[in-house]
C-alpha positions in Angstrom: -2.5 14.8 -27.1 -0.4 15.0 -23.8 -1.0 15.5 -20.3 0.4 18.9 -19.8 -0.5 22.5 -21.6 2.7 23.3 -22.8 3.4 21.6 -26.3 5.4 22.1 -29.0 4.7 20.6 -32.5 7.4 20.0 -34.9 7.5 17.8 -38.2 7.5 14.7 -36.4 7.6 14.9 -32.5 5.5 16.4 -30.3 7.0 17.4 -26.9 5.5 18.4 -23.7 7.6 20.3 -20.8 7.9 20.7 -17.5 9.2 23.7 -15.2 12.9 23.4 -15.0 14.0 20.2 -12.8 16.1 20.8 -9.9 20.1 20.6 -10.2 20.0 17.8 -7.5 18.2 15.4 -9.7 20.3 13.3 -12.6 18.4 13.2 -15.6 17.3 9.3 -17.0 16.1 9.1 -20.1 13.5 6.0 -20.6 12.9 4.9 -23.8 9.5 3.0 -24.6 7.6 2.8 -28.0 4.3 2.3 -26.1 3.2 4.9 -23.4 -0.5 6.3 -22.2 -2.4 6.5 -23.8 -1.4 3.0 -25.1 -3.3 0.7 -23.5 -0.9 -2.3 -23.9 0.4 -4.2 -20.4 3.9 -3.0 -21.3 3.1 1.1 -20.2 3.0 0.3 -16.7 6.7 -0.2 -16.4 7.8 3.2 -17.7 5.0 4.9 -16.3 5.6 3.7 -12.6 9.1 4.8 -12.9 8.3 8.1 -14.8 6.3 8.8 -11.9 8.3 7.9 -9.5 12.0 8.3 -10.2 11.9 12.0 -9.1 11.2 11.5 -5.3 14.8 9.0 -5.3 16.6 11.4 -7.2 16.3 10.9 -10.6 14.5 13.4 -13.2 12.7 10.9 -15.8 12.5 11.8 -19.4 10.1 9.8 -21.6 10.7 8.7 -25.3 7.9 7.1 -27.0 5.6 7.0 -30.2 2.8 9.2 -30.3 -0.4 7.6 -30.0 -1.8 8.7 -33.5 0.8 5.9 -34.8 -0.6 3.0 -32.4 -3.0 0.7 -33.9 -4.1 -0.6 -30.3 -7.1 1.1 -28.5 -6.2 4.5 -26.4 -7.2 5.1 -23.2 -7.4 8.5 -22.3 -8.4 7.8 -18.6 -4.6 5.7 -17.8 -3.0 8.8 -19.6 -4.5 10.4 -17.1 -2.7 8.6 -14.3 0.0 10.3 -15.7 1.3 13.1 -13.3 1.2 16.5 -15.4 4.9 17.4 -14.4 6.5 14.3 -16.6 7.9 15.2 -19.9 6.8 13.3 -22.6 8.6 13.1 -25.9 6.7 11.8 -28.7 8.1 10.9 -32.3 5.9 9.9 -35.7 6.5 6.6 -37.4 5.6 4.9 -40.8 1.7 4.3 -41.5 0.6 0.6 -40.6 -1.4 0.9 -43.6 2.5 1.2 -45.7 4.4 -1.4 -43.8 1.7 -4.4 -43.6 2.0 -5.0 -47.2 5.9 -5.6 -46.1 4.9 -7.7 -43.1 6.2 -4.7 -40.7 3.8 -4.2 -37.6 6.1 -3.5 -35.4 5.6 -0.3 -33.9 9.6 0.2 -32.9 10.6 -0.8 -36.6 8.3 1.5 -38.1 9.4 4.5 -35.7 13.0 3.5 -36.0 14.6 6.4 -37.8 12.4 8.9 -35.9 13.1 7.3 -32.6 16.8 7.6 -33.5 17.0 10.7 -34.9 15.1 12.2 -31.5 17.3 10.4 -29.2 20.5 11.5 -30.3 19.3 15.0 -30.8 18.4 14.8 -27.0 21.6 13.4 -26.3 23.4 16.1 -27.7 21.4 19.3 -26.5 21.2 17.9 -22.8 23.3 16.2 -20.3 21.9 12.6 -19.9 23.1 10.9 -17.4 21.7 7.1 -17.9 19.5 6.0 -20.7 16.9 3.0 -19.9 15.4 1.0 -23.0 12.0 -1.2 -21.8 11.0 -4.5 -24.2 9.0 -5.6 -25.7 9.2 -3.9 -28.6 13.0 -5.0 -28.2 14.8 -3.4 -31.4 14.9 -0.5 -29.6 17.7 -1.6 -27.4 19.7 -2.3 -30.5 20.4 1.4 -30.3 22.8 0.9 -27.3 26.1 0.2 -29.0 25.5 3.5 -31.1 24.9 5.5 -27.7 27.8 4.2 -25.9 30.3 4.7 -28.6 28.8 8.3 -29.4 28.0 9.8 -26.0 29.7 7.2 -23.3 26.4 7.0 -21.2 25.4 3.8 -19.6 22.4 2.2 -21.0 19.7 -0.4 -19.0 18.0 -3.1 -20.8 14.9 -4.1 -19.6 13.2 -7.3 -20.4 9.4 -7.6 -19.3 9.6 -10.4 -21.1 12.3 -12.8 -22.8 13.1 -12.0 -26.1 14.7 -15.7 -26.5 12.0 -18.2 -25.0 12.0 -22.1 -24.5 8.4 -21.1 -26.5 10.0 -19.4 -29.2 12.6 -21.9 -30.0 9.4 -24.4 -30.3 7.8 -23.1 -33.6 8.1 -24.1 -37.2 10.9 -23.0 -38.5 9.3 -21.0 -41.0 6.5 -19.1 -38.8 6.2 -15.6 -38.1 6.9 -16.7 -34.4 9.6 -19.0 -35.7 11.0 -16.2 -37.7 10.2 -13.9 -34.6 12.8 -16.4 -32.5 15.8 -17.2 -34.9 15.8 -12.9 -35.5 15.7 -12.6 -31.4 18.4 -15.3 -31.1 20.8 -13.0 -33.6 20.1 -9.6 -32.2 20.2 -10.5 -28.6 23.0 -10.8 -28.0 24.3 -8.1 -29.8 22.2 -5.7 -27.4 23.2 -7.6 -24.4 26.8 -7.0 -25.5 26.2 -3.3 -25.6 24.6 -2.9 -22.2 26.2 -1.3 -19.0 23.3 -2.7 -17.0 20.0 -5.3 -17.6 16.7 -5.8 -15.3 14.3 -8.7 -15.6 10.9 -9.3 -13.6 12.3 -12.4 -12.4 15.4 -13.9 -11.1 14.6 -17.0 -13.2 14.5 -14.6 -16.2 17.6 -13.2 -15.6 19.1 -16.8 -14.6 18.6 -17.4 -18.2 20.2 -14.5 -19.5 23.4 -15.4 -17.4 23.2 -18.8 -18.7 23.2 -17.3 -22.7 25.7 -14.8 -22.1 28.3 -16.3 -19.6 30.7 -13.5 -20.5 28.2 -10.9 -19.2 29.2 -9.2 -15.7 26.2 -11.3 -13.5 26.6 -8.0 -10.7 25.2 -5.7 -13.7 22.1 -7.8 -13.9 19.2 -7.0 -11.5 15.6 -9.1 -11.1 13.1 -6.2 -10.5 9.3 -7.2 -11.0 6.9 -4.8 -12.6 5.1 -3.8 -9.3 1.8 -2.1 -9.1 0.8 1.4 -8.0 -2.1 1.3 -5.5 -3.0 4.8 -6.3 -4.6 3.6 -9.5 -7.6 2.2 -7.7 -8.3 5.6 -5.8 -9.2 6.6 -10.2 -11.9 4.3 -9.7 -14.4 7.0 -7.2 -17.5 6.3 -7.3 -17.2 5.3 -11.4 -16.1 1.4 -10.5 -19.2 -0.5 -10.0 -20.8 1.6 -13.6 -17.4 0.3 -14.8 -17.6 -3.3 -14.1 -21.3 -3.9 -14.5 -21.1 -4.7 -18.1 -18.6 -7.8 -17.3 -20.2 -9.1 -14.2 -23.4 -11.5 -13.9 -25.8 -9.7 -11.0 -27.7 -12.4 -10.1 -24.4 -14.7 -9.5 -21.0 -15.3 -7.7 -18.6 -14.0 -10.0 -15.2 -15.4 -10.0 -12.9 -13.5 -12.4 -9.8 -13.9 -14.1 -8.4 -10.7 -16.2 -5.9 -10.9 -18.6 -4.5 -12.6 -21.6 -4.9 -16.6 -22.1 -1.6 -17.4 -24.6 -0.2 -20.9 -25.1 2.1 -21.6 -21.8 -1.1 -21.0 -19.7 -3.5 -23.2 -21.4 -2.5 -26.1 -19.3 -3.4 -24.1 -15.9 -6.4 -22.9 -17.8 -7.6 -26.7 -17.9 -6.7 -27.6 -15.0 -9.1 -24.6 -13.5 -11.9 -25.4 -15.8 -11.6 -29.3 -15.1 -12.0 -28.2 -11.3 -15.2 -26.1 -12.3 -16.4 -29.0 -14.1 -15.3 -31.4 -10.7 -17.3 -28.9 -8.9 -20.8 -29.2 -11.0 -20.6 -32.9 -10.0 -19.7 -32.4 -6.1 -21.7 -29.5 -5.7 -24.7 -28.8 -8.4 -26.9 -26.3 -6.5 -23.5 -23.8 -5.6 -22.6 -24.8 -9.6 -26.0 -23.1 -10.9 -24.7 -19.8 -8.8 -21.4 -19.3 -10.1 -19.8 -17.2 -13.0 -15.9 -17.4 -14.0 -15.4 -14.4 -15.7 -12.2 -14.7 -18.3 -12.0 -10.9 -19.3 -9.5 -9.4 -21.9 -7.9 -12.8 -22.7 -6.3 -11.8 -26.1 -3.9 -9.1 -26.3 -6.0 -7.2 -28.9 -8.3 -4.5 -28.0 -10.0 -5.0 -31.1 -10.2 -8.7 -31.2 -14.2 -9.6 -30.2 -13.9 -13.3 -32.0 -11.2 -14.7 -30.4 -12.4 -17.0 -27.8 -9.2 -19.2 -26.0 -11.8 -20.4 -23.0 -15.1 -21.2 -24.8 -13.8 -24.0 -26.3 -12.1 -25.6 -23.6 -15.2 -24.9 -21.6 -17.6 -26.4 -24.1 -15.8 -29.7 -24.3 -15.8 -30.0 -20.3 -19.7 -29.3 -20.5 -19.3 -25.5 -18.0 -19.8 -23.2 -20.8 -23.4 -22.3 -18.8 -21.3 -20.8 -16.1 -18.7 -19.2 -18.2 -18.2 -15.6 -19.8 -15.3 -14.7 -22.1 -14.4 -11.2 -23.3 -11.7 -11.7 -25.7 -10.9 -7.7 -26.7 -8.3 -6.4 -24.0 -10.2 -3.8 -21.9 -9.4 -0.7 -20.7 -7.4 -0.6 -17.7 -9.6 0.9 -15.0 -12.2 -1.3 -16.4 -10.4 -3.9 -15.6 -9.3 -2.8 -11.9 -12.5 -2.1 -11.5 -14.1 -5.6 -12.4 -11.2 -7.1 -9.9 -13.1 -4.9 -7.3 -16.4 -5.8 -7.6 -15.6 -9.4 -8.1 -16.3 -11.9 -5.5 -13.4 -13.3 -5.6 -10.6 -13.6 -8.8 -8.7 -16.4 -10.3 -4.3 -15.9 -11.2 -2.8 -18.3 -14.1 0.7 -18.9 -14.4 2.3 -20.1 -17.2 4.2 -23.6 -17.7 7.5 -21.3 -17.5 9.2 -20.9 -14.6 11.1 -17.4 -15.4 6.9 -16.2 -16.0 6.6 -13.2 -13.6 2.9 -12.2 -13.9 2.5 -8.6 -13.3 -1.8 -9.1 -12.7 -0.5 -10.2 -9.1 0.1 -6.7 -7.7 -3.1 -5.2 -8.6 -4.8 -8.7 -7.5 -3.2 -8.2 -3.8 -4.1 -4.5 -4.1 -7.6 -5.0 -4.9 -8.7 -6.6 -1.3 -10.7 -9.4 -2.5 -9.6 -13.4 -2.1 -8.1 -15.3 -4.9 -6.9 -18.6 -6.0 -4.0 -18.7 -7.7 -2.1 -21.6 -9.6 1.4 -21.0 -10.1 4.7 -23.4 -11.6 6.5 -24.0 -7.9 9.5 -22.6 -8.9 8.0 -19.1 -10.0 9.1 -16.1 -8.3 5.0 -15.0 -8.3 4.3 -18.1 -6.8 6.5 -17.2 -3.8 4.9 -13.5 -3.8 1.7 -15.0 -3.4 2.2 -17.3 -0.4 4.5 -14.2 1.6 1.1 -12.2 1.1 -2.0 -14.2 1.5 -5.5 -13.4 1.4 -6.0 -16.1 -1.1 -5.6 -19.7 -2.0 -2.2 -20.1 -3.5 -1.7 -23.2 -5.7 1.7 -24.9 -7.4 2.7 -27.4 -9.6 5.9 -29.1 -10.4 5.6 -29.7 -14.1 2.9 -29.3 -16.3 2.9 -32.5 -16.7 1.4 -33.2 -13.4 -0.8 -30.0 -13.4 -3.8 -31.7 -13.4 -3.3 -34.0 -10.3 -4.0 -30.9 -8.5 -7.7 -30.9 -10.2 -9.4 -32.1 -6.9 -7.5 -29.5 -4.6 -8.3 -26.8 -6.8 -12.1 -27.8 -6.8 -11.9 -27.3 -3.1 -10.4 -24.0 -3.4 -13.0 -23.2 -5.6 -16.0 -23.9 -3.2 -14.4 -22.3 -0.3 -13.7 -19.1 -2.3 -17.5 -18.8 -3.3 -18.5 -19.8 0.0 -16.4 -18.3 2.4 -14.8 -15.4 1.1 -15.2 -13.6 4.5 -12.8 -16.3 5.7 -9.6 -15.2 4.3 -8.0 -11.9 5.3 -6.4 -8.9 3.4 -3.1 -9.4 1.9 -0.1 -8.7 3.8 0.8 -5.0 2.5 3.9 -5.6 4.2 4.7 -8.3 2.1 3.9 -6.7 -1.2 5.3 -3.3 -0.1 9.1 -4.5 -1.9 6.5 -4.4 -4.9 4.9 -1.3 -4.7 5.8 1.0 -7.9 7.1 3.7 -5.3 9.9 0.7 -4.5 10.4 -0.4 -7.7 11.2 2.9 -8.9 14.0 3.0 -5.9 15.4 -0.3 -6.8 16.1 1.4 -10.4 17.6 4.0 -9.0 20.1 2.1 -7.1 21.0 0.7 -10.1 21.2 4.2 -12.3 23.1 5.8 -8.9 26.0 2.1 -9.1 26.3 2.8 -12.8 26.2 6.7 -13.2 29.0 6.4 -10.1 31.5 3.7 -12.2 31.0 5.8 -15.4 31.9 8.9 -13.8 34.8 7.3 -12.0 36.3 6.2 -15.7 35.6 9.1 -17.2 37.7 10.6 -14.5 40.6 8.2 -14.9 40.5 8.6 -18.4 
């Protein structure tokens, strides 16, 4: 159920201890619905820092849902990349199977009462000292008002993703994701209102909070990206090439791309498969060799039906040389097919604020990769400070497939020649490293914790 041995199991929590943390260590409590063995993109965040946050001088305390409640596939092996000494607490929430017919599926909705009943029973029986609330799910940080008027502690907001998007505001009116958007443009800003502090993975992203919210104290706003955590490829032993074999072509050079295909990316996603198609005309015999791999590209780790690049591919005429897994895969399965690939393949979305958090493990990985960001993303910029890959921009998506002959090029060169690029710059993506990130949110729990003292003094 956890990672540690000692557990205690109560009506509706389960909660797993550590040894008593040192004095010298404030205590954070982070707040995230999902958490391994959840095997949504979202976990990395709080598990980086709850791994982390002790060496710079915080002592992490993670609230979450327990895993019984998640409808997503587990993964037992990136729970296990959990160190044993973090303490997890873990709350119950309403059945799926009693809150579809309402058109509920929100886990954070459905473990609302639990999730607040825990936290302010944790609040009371130990002295927090910051509490840190990740999105998406973002009703949890609705919760802040309620913990600053109660117990006077400082509360983070962190969006790995905007809850108001450009996208959002786009859909019918009467949609779920049009619904989705007008409820995000009324709670908001009533969480933003309540928060001592607020992280983005972008600068753009936070730019566009600053932009809503005028009135919000811009100094109490902080870019951080997700990062990545190198030790997760030392889980892959001698287990990675059994891992990846089932997603990789053999007898071919296989050119991956892992992650999820949504909307803003589908006009990168052309403009890559148009270059493929470029390429079976300019270079036929390399063209019968090659396999793009488009692994995981729904959310859903159930989803086996969902294609978003066969399609495309079929009416550009490449579907012989490309291979979609729509289900999300397990994490270490997907490390582990970056690894063995010959070289992988980075989408950005037609958003500037888009931070893609594939980018870390990418540079990580050692192998060359192309890479076709907006010009103005903050990734984009990551990617050229590193190198070891081919790192492509555009202006607007309007003119994202001008670059069709360029990327064609990159292309050929990556099969060809992959012993032509280097390994990334580690210096570059050090400021990146989960280790750092985990420092950079501590610097902002050590500015707040130090103001909030200071008033409570003067007070």
């Amino acid at each position: 159920m956890t990672n540690t041995d000692h557990i205690e199991t109560y009506d509706d929590v389960t909660i797993s201890h550590e040894a008593e943390h040192s004095s010298a260590l404030k205590k954070c409590l982070l707040i995230s619905p999902h958490f391994p063995p959840s095997s949504l993109a979202g976990v990395h965040r709080m598990r980086h820092l709850s791994k982390h946050l002790k060496n710079v001088g915080w002592y992490p305390i993670v609230l979450c849902v327990h895993e019984n409640f998640h409808e997503e596939k587990l993964e037992a092996d990136l729970a296990r990349l959990v160190p044993d000494d973090v303490e997890v607490i873990k709350v119950a929430a309403l059945p799926i199977e009693a809150t579809r017919r309402l058109g509920i599926g929100d886990i954070s909705l459905r473990a609302r009462s639990h999730l607040r009943r825990k936290l302010f029973e944790i609040l009371s029986e130990q002295k927090i000292d910051i509490v840190c609330i990740t999105g998406a799910p973002y009703y949890p940080m609705l919760l802040a008002d309620e913990i600053k008027r109660r117990h006077k502690i400082p509360v983070v907001l962190d969006f790995q993703d905007p809850w108001v998007s450009a996208w959002g505001g786009s859909q019918p009116i009467l949609s779920k994701s049009g619904l989705s958007h007008r409820l995000a443009t009324h709670f908001e800003p009533r969480a933003i209102r309540s928060a001592s502090g607020i992280t983005c993975v972008s600068q753009a992203q936070c730019e566009a909070l600053a932009t809503r919210y005028p009135w919000f104290d811009r100094s109490r706003m902080v870019a951080i990206p997700i990062g990545g955590d190198a030790d997760d490829f030392l889980a892959l032993s001698a287990q990675g090439a059994d891992r990846a074999a089932g997603f990789l072509a053999q007898d071919r050079i296989n050119l991956s791309y892992v992650g999820t295909i949504w909307p803003p990316v589908m006009r990168t996603l052309e403009a890559i498969l148009s270059a493929v198609a470029r390429v079976r005309l300019t270079h036929p015999r390399l063209y019968e060799n090659l396999r793009f791999n488009f692994i995981g590209t729904t959310a859903n780790s159930h989803d086996t039906t969902g294609y978003r690049v066969r399609p495309l591919a079929d009416r550009l005429g490449i579907s012989d040389v490309v291979y979609e897994v729509p289900q999300r895969i397990p994490y270490l399965d997907a490390l582990a097919t970056m690894v063995h690939s010959n070289g992988l393949l980075m989408l950005g979305s037609d958003e500037a604020h888009y931070s893609a958090s594939k980018i870390y493990p990418v540079l990580m990985s050692g192998r060359p990769y192309l890479s076709l960001f907006m010009r103005d993303s903050s990734s984009h910029d990551i990617l050229v400070g590193a190198g070891g890959g081919l790192a492509y921009s555009f202006q607007s998506s309007d003119a994202v497939l001008d670059i069709v002959p360029e990327l064609a090029d990159g292309i050929v060169r990556l099969a060809i020649e992959p012993d032509t690029f280097s390994r990334a710059n580690t210096v570059a993506y050090a400021p990146y490293e989960a280790h750092a990130i985990a420092q950079r949110f501590a610097e902002l729990f050590d500015t707040l914790h130090h103001k909030n003292s200071n008033r409570r003094l003067c007070a």
